[in-house]
C-alpha positions in Angstrom: -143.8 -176.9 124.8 -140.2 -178.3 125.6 -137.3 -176.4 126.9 -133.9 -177.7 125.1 -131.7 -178.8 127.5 -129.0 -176.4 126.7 -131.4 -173.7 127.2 -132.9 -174.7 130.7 -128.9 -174.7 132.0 -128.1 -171.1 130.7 -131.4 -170.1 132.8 -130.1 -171.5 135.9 -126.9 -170.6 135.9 -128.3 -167.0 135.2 -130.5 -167.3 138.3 -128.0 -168.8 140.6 -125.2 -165.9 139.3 -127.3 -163.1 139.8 -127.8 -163.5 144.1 -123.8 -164.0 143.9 -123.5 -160.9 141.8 -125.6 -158.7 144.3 -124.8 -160.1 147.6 -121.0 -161.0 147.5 -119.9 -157.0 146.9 -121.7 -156.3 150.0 -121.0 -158.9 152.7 -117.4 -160.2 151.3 -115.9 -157.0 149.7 -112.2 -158.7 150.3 -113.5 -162.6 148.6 -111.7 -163.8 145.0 -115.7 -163.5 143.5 -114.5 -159.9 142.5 -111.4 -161.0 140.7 -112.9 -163.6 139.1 -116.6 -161.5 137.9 -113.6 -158.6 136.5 -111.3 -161.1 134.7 -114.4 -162.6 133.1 -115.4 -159.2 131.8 -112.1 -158.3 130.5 -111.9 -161.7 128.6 -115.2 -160.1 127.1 -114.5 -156.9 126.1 -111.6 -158.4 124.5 -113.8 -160.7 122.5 -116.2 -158.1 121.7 -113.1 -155.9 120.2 -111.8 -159.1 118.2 -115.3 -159.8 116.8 -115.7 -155.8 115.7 -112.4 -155.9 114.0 -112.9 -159.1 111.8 -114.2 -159.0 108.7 -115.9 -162.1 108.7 -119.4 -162.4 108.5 -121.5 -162.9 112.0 -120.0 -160.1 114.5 -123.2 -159.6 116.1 -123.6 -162.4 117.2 -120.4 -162.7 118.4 -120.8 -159.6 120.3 -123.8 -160.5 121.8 -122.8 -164.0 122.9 -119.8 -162.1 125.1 -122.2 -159.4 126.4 -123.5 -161.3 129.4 -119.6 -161.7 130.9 -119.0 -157.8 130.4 -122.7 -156.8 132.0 -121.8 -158.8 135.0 -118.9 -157.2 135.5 -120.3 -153.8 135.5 -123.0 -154.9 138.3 -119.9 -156.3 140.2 -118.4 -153.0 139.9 -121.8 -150.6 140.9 -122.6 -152.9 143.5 -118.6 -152.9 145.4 -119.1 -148.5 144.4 -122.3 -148.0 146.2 -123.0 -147.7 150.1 -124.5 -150.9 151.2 -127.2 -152.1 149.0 -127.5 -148.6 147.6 -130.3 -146.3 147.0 -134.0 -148.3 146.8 -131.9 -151.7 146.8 -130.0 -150.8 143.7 -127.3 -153.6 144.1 -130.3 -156.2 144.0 -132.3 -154.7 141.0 -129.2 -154.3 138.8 -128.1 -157.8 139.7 -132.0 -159.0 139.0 -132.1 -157.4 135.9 -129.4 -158.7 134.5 -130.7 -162.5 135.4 -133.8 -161.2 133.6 -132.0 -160.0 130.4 -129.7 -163.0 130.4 -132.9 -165.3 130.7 -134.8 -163.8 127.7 -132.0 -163.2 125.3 -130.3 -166.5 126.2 -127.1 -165.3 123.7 -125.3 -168.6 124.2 -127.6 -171.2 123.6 -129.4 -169.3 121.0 -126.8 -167.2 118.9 -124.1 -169.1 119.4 -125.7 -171.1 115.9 -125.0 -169.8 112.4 -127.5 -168.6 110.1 -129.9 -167.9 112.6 -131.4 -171.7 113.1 -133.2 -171.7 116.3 -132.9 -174.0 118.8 -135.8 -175.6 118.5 -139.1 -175.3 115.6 -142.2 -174.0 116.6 -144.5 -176.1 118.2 -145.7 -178.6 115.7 -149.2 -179.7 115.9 -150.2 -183.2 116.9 -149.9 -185.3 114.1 -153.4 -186.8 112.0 -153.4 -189.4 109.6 -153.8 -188.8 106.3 -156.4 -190.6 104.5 -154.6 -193.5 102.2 -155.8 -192.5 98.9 -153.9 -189.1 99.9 -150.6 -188.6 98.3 -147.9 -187.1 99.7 -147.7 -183.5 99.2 -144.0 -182.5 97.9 -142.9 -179.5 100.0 -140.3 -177.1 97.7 -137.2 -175.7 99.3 -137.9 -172.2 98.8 -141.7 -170.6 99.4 -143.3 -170.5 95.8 -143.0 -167.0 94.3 -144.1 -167.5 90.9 -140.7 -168.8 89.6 -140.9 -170.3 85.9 -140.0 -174.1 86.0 -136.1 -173.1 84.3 -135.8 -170.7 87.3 -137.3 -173.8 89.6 -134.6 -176.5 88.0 -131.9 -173.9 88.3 -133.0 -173.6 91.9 -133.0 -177.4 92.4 -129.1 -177.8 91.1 -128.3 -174.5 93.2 -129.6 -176.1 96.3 -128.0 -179.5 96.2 -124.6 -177.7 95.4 -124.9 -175.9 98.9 -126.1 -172.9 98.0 -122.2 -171.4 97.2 -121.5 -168.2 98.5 -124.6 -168.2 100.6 -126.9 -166.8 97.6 -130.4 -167.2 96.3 -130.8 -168.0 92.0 -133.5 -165.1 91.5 -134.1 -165.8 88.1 -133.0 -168.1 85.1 -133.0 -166.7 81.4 -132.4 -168.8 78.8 -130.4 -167.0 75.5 -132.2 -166.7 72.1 -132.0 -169.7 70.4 -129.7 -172.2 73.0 -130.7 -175.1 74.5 -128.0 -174.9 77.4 -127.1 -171.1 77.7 -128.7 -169.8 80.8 -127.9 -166.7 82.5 -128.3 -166.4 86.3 -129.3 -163.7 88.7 -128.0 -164.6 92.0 -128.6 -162.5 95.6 -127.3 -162.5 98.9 -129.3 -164.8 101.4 -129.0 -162.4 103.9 -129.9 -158.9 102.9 -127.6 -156.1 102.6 -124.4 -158.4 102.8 -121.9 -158.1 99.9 -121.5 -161.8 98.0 -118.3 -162.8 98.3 -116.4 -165.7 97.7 -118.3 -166.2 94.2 -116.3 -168.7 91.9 -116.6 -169.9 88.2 -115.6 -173.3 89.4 -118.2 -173.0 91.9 -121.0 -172.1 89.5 -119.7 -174.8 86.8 -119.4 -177.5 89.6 -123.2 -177.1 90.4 -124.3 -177.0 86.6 -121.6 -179.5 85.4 -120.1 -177.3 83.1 -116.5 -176.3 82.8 -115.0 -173.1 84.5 -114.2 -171.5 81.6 -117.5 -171.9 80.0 -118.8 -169.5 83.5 -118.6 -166.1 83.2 -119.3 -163.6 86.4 -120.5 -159.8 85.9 -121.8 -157.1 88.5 -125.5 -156.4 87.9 -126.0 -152.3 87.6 -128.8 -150.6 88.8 -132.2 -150.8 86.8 -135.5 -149.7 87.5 -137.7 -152.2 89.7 -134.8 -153.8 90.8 -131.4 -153.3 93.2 -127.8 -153.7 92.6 -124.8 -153.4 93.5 -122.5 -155.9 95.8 -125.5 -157.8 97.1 -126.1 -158.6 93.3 -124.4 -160.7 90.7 -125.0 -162.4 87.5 -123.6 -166.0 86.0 -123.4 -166.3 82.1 -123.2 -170.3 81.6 -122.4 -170.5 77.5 -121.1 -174.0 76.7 -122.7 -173.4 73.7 -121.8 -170.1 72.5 -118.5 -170.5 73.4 -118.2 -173.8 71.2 -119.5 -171.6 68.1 -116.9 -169.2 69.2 -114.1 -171.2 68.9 -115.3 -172.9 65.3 -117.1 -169.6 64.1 -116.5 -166.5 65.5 -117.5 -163.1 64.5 -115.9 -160.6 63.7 -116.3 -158.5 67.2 -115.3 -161.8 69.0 -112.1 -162.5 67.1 -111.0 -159.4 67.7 -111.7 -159.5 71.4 -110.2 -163.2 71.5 -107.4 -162.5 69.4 -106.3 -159.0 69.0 -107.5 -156.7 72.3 -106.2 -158.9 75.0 -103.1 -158.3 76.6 -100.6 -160.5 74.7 -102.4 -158.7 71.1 -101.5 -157.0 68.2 -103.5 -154.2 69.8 -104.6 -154.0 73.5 -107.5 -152.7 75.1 -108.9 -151.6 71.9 -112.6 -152.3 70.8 -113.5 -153.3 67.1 -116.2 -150.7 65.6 -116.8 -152.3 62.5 -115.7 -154.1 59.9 -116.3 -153.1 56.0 -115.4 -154.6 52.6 -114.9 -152.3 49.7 -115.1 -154.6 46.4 -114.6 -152.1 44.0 -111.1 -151.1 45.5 -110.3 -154.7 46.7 -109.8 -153.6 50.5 -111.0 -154.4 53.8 -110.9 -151.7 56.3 -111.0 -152.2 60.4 -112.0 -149.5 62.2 -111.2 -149.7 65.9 -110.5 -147.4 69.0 -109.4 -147.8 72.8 -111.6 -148.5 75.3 -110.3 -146.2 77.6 -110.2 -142.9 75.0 -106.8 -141.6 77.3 -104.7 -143.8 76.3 -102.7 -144.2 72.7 -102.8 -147.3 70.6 -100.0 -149.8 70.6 -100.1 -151.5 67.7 -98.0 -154.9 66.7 -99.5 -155.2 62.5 -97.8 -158.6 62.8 -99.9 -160.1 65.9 -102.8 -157.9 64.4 -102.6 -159.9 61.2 -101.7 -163.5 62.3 -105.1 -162.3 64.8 -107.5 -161.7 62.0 -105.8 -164.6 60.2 -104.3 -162.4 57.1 -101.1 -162.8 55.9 -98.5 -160.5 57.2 -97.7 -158.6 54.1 -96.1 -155.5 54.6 -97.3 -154.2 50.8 -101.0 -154.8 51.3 -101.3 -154.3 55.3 -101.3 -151.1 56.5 -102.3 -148.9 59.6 -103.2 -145.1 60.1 -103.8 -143.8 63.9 -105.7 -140.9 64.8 -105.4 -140.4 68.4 -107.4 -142.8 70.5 -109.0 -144.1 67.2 -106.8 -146.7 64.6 -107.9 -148.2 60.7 -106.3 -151.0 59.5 -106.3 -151.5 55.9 -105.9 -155.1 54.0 -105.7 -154.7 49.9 -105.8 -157.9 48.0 -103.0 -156.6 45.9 -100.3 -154.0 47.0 -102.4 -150.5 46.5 -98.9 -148.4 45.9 -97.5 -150.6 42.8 -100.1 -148.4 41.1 -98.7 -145.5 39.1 -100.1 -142.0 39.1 -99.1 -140.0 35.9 -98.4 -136.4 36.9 -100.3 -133.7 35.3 -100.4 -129.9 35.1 -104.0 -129.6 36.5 -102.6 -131.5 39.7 -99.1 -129.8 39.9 -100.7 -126.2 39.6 -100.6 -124.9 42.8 -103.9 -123.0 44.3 -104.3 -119.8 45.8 -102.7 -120.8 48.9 -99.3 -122.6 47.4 -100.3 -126.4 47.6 -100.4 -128.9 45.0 -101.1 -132.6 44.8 -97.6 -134.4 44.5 -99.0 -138.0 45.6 -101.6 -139.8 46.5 -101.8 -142.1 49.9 -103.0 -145.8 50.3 -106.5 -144.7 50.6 -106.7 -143.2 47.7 -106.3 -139.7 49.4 -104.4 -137.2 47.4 -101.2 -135.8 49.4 -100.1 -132.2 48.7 -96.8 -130.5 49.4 -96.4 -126.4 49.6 -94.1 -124.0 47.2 -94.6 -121.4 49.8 -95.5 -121.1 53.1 -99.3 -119.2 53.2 -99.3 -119.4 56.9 -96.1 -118.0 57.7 -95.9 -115.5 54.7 -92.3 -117.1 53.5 -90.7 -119.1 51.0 -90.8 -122.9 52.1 -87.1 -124.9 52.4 -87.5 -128.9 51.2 -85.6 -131.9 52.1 -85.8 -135.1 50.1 -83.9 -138.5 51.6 -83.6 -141.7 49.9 -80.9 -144.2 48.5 -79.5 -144.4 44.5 -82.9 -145.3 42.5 -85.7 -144.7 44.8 -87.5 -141.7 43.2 -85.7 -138.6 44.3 -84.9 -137.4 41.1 -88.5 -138.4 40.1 -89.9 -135.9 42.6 -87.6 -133.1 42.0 -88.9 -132.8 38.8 -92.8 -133.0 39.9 -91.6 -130.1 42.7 -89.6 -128.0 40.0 -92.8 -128.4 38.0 -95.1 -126.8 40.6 -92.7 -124.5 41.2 -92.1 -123.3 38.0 -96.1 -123.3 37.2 -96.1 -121.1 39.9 -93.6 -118.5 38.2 -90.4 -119.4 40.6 -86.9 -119.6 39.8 -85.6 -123.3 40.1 -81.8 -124.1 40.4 -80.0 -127.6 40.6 -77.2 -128.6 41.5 -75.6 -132.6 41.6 -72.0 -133.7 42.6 -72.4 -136.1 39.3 -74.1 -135.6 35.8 -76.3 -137.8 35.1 -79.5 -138.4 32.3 -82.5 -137.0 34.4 -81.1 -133.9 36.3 -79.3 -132.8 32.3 -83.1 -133.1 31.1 -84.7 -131.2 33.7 -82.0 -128.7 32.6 -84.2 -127.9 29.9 -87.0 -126.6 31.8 -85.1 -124.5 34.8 -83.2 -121.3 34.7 -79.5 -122.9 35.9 -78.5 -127.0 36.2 -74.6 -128.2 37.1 -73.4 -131.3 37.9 -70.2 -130.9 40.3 -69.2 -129.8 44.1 -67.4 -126.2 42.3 -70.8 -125.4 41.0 -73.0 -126.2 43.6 -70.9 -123.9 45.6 -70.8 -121.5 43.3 -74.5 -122.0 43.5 -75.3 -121.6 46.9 -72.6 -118.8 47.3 -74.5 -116.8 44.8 -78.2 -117.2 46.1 -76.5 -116.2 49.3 -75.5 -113.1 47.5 -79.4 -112.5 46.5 -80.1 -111.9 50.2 -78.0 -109.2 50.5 -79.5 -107.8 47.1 -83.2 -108.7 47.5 -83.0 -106.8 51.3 -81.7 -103.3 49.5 -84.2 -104.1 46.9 -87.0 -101.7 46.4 -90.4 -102.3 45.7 -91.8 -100.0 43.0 -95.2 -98.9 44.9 -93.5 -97.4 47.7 -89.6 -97.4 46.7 -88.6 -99.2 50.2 -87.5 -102.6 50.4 -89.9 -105.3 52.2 -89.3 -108.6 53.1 -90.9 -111.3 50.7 -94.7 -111.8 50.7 -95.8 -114.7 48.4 -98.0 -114.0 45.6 -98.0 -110.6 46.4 -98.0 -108.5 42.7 -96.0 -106.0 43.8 -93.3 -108.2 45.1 -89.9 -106.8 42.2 -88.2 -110.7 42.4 -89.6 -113.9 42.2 -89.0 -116.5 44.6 -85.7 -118.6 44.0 -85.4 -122.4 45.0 -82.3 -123.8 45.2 -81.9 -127.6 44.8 -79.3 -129.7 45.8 -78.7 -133.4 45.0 -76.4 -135.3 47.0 -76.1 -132.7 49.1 -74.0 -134.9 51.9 -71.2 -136.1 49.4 -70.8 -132.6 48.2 -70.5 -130.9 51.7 -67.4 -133.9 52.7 -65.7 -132.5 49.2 -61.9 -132.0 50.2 -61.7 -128.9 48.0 -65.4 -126.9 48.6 -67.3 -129.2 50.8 -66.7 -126.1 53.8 -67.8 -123.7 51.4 -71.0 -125.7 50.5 -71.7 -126.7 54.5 -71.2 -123.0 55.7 -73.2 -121.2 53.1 -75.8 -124.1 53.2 -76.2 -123.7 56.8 -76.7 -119.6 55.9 -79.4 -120.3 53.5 -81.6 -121.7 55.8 -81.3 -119.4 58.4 -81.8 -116.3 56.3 -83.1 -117.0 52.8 -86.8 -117.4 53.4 -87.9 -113.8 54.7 -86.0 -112.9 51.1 -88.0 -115.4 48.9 -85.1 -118.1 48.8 -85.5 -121.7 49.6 -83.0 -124.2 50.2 -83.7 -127.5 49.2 -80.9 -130.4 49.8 -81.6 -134.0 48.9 -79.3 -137.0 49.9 -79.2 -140.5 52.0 -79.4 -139.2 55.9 -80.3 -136.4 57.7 -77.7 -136.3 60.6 -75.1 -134.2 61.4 -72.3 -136.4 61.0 -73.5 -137.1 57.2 -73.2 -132.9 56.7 -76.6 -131.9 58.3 -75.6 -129.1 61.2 -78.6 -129.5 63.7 -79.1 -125.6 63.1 -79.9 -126.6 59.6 -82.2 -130.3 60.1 -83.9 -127.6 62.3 -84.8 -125.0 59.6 -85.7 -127.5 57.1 -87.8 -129.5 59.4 -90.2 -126.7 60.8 -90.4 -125.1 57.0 -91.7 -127.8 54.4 -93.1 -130.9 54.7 -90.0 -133.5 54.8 -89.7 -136.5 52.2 -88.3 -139.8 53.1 -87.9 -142.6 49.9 -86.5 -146.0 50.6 -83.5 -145.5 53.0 -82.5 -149.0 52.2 -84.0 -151.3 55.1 -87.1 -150.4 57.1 -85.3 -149.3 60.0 -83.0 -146.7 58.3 -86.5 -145.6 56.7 -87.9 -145.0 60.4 -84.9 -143.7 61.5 -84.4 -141.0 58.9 -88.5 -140.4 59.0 -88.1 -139.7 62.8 -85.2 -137.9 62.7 -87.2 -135.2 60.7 -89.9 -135.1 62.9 -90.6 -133.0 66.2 -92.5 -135.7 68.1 -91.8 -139.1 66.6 -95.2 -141.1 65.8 -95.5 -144.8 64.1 -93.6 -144.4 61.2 -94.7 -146.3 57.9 -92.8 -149.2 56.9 -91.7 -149.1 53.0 -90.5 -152.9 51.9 -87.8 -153.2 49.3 -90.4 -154.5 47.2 -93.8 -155.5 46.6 -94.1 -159.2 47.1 -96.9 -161.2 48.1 -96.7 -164.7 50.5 -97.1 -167.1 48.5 -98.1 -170.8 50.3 -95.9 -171.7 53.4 -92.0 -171.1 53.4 -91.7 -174.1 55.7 -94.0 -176.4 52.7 -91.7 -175.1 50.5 -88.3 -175.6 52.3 -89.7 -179.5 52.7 -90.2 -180.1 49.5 -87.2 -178.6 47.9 -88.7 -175.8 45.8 -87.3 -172.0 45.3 -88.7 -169.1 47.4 -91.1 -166.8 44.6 -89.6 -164.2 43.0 -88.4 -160.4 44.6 -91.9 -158.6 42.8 -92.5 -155.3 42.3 -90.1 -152.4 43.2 -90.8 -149.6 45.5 -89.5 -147.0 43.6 -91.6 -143.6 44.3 -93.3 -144.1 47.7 -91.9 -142.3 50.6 -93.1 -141.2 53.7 -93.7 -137.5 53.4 -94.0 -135.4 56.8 -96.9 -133.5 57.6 -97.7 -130.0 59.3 -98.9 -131.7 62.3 -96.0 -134.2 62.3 -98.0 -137.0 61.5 -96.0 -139.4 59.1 -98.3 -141.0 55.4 -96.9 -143.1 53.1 -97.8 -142.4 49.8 -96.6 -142.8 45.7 -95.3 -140.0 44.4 -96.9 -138.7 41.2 -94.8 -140.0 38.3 -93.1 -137.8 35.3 -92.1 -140.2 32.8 -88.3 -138.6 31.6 -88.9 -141.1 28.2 -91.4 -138.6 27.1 -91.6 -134.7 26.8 -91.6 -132.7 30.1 -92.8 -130.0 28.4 -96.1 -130.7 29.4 -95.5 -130.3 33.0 -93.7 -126.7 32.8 -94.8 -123.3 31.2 -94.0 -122.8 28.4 -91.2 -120.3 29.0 -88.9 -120.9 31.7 -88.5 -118.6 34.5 -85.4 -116.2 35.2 -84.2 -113.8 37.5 -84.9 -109.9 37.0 -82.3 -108.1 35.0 -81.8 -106.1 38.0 -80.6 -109.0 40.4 -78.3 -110.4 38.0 -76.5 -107.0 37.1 -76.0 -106.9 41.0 -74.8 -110.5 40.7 -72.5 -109.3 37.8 -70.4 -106.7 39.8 -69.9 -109.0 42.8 -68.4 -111.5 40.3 -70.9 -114.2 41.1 -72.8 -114.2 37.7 -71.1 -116.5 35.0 -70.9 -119.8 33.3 -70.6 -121.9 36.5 -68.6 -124.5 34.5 -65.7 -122.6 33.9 -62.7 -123.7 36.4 -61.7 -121.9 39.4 -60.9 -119.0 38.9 -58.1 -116.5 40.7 -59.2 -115.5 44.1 -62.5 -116.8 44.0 -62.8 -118.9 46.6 -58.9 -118.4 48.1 -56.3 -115.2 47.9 -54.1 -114.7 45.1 -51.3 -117.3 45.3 -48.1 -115.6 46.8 -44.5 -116.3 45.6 -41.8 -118.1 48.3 -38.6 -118.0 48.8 -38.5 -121.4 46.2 -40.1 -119.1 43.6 -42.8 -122.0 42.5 -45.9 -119.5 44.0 -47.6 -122.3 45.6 -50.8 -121.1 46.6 -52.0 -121.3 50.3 -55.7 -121.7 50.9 -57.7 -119.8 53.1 -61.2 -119.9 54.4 -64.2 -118.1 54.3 -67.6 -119.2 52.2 -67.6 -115.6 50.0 -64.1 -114.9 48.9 -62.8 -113.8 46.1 -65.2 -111.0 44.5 -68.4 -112.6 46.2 -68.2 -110.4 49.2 -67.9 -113.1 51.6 -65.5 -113.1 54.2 -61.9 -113.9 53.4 -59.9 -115.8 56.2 -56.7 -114.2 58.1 -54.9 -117.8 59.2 -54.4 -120.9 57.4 -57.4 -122.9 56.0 -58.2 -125.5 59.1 -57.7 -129.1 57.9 -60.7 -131.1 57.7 -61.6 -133.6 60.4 -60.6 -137.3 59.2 -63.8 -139.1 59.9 -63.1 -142.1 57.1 -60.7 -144.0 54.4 -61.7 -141.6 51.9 -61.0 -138.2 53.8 -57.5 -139.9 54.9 -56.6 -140.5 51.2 -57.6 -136.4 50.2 -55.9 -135.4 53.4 -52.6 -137.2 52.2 -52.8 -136.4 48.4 -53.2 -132.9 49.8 -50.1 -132.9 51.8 -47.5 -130.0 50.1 -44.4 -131.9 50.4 -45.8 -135.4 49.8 
């Protein structure tokens, strides 16, 4: 057996320390040995902190290798404490067995080596020839467990790159169907330590693949088997990942090109994909990963993503909480018209009736009374000149009517469509005097319908839809251009005020107020007391607003809690080729397409925003279809109370004396130049009549300036 050299040296110097150790504390308590034997065993103690404290891999034997230094010390210490040699030769044994330790352990020349590599191999045998017809046997790296020969190459190539990361190739599993796509299970050499240090480029430089075609995972927990840190797993797809690039599917696109972070929509998941032929529409169905958090979704990037077109008419997206569907038609689905009918404006037991119908196909329905809250239900329709407002009024004053309610309308302007529906509703007017007069007088009903008595009990009770014993019917007032009117410089603050009235108090007596114009805001004539009203009692209606940002704006203006809003083009136009092709070659960008006339965004309960096309009543033919066949009035009672406040009358007629302002009074010049006063009654309405001088309006644009000056006395 030989001794390594660095061995033999550590055992001397061990058996020449350990007399020093014992004898110099005894016979030269005052020599430098002490100082020296203590400063050596401080230097180790502070290694042995140092080596506890790092998180590098070997502190054992880093601890171990500075043990010897602090043991010798703390024999140098007992031997100085003790009386002479101490009790049964104490100094000597202590100083003996610490030769003894140091001698067997040997921490220097033996763990001062990584990985645990002796110092020297077993004792080989002595060598025999082989006999000469003998080949060589091949020894393998690893002891033989059984490994298939994939696992064994694998191996091989792991070996020769160094074995990166200090870990052992377990097994090799080649994927269905690939030549080169291997998945790896790796360990730790040494067990129970974590891998670290683990690098794509690592694994790719020992296969000869690229980084990117490497592809690391933590390996869970399975029975027969361990996991966690000491565990990991190396996808190598060259392969794959070329037929993902030329061919992907439809769950790898989406990852690739939608979910990641610079997506249309990230950290969602793609549940499936599904064509409907018959309807011409493919639908995506996806959801986030983490089920917390609320889709963000860019349709643009989603589109250029799934390589669509971005077409605003044929694209479309509905969320549902964690959960999102895309939508791609092949043609726009809202250019399609949807006639109305009397079966779908009927309303049912509980006031609702179909007045649309979404993207999907789903039919949309809007209320004529609020079941729920056991009131009339207020209305609110936005949209520029020509994008279906009118058409929906007369769908509403339909359902309305079919359920046996009173329906009045009031415009600033006359035109073709509002003289027609006319025909079918109790009152129609087309000016600011008679929307005023209008709204003064259903303002009036409140007063009568809450001294009104009902005839099974003789007491007056606040409204109760569909209730039979109910003496009125409910009254819905409509008013177009409902902005314009209330900036009139004659009754615009008679129109505001009692507007603003109406929806405070006219539900609980069966009224609702329903304006209609091109913004919702304050500035525009909507008091935030009244957007308020209107907005928690119906279901809001936005048409085109004129750009897709005015449309949002107005949509989300109405709403509580602003969610995605819809986007309504001007018009239905498909992309057609490459605008860049064409711009190169000269030609004309295709034409405009199909107007948008009739879809809106309609506002639901919940404050979820759909886009939908309205159900269309064609004013070329007969309405007569749509409404019953006698149009509905008020009782004779209400209107003989509307008769002696002077509010019941051909709306028409001029102004009269005192109705709105007192009596003109005569001057000093004699001319009796009448001075107006406020108040929203006046007159014989029983509204209040103002003391002071009518306040002049606030001049807020060119046109107000202009009425302000023409109404100037002495000008």
């Amino acid at each position: 057996m030989t001794t390594p050299r660095s061995v033999a040296l550590e055992r001397l110097a061990y058996t020449l320390a350990a007399p020093v150790l014992a004898v110099a504390p005894n016979l030269y308590p005052d020599s430098p040995v002490h100082e020296i034997v203590q400063l050596a065993g401080a230097a180790g103690i502070g290694g042995i902190f140092l080596a506890a404290k790092s998180e590098e891999t070997g502190a054992g034997r880093k601890i171990l290798r500075w043990s010897p230094l602090v043991l010798a010390a703390a024999v140098d210490v007992a031997a100085k404490t003790t009386l002479g040699w101490g009790p049964y030769w104490l100094d000597g044994l202590l100083a003996a067995g610490w030769a003894v330790a140091g001698y067997l352990v040997m921490p220097y020349s033996r763990h001062a080596r990584r990985r645990h590599r002796p110092a020297l191999a077993a004792p080989s045998p002595a060598p025999q020839l082989a006999p000469a017809e003998a080949a060589p046997e091949l020894t393998a790296a690893l002891p033989d467990d059984g490994a298939d020969l994939l696992t064994r190459e694998a191996r091989m190539l792991w070996e020769r790159a160094g074995m990166p990361a200090r870990t052992h190739v377990v097994k090799a599993t080649r994927h269905p169907g690939m030549r080169h796509d291997i998945t790896l299970l790796l360990r730790a050499s040494e067990t129970g330590r974590p891998i670290t240090g683990l690098s794509a480029e690592a694994v790719g430089a020992a296969f000869g693949v690229p980084a990117a075609e490497v592809t690391l995972a933590d390996v869970p927990l399975q029975p027969g088997r361990q996991g966690g840190p000491g565990w990991m797993e190396a996808s190598i797809t060259p392969e794959a990942n070329v037929r993902r690039r030329t061919k992907p599917t439809d769950a790898e696109r989406w990852v690739d090109r939608v979910a990641g972070p610079k997506g249309g929509a990230p950290g969602s998941v793609l549940v499936h994909r599904t064509r409907d032929t018959e309807r011409g529409v493919t639908f995506y169905r996806a959801k986030m990963a983490d089920s917390t958090e609320t889709p963000r979704i860019d349709l643009a990037k989603v589109c250029r993503g799934l390589g669509m077109p971005e077409d605003d008419s044929c694209v479309f997206v509905l969320i549902d909480g964690a959960e999102f569907l895309i939508s791609a038609f092949d043609t726009p689905p809202l250019s399609q018209i949807f006639p109305a009918t009397r079966e779908l404006l009927t309303p049912d037991e509980k006031g609702m009736f179909v007045c649309g119908f979404t993207i999907t196909g789903q039919p949309v329905k809007n209320m004529v009374y609020q079941y729920d809250k056991n009131a009339a239900a207020h209305g609110l329709v936005l949209g520029v000149s020509r994008s279906g407002k009118t058409q929906f009024f007369a769908i509403d004053m339909a359902a309305e009517s079919l359920a046996g309610q009173v329906v009045w309308l009031s415009t600033v302007r006359k035109d073709e469509k509002t003289t027609t529906l006319g025909q079918y509703i109790d009152r129609q007017g087309s000016n600011a005097l008679w929307m005023a007069r209008q709204l003064r007088a259903a303002k009036a009903l409140c007063e009568i319908r809450a001294e009104m008595p009902w005839p099974h009990d003789g007491k007056p009770h606040d409204y109760k839809p569909g209730d039979p014993r109910c003496p009125y019917r409910q009254l819905n007032v409509y008013a177009d251009e409902f902005m314009t009117a209330a900036q009139d410089g004659d009754f615009g603050e008679f129109i505001q005020s009692d507007g603003d009235d109406l929806t405070v108090t006219g539900l609980k007596y069966g009224i609702g107020f329903k304006p209609a114009g091109q913004s919702p805001f304050a500035h525009n004539g909507f008091s935030t007391e009244m957007k308020d009203n209107l907005r928690q009692n119906s279901r809001p209606v936005i048409f085109n607003m004129g750009s897709p940002g005015a449309t949002r704006k107005a949509a989300e203006g109405t709403m509580e809690n602003p969610h995605d809003v819809p986007t309504i083009p001007a018009r239905y136009s498909r992309s057609e080729g490459s605008a860049i092709e064409r711009a190169m070659r000269g030609e004309a960008d295709p034409e405009n397409g199909v107007s948008t006339g009739g879809v809106a965004v309609i506002v639901l309960d919940n404050g979820r925003a759909v886009l939908m096309r309205s159900l269309f009543a064609d004013f070329d033919t007969d309405l007569a279809t749509l409404f019953p066949d006698e149009v509905v009035r008020l009782t004779d009672y209400e209107i003989s109370e509307l008769e002696k406040r002077g509010l019941w009358f051909d709306w028409n007629e001029p102004v009269r004396p005192g109705e709105f302002w007192p009596e003109p009074e005569e001057g000093d010049d004699g001319e009796g130049k009448s001075r107006r006063r406020g108040g929203g009654g006046g007159g014989k309405g029983g509204g209040k009549r103002g003391s002071g001088r009518r306040p002049e309006p606030q001049v807020t644009s060119p046109r107000q300036a202009l009425e302000a000056i023409k109404s100037l006395t002495d000008a």
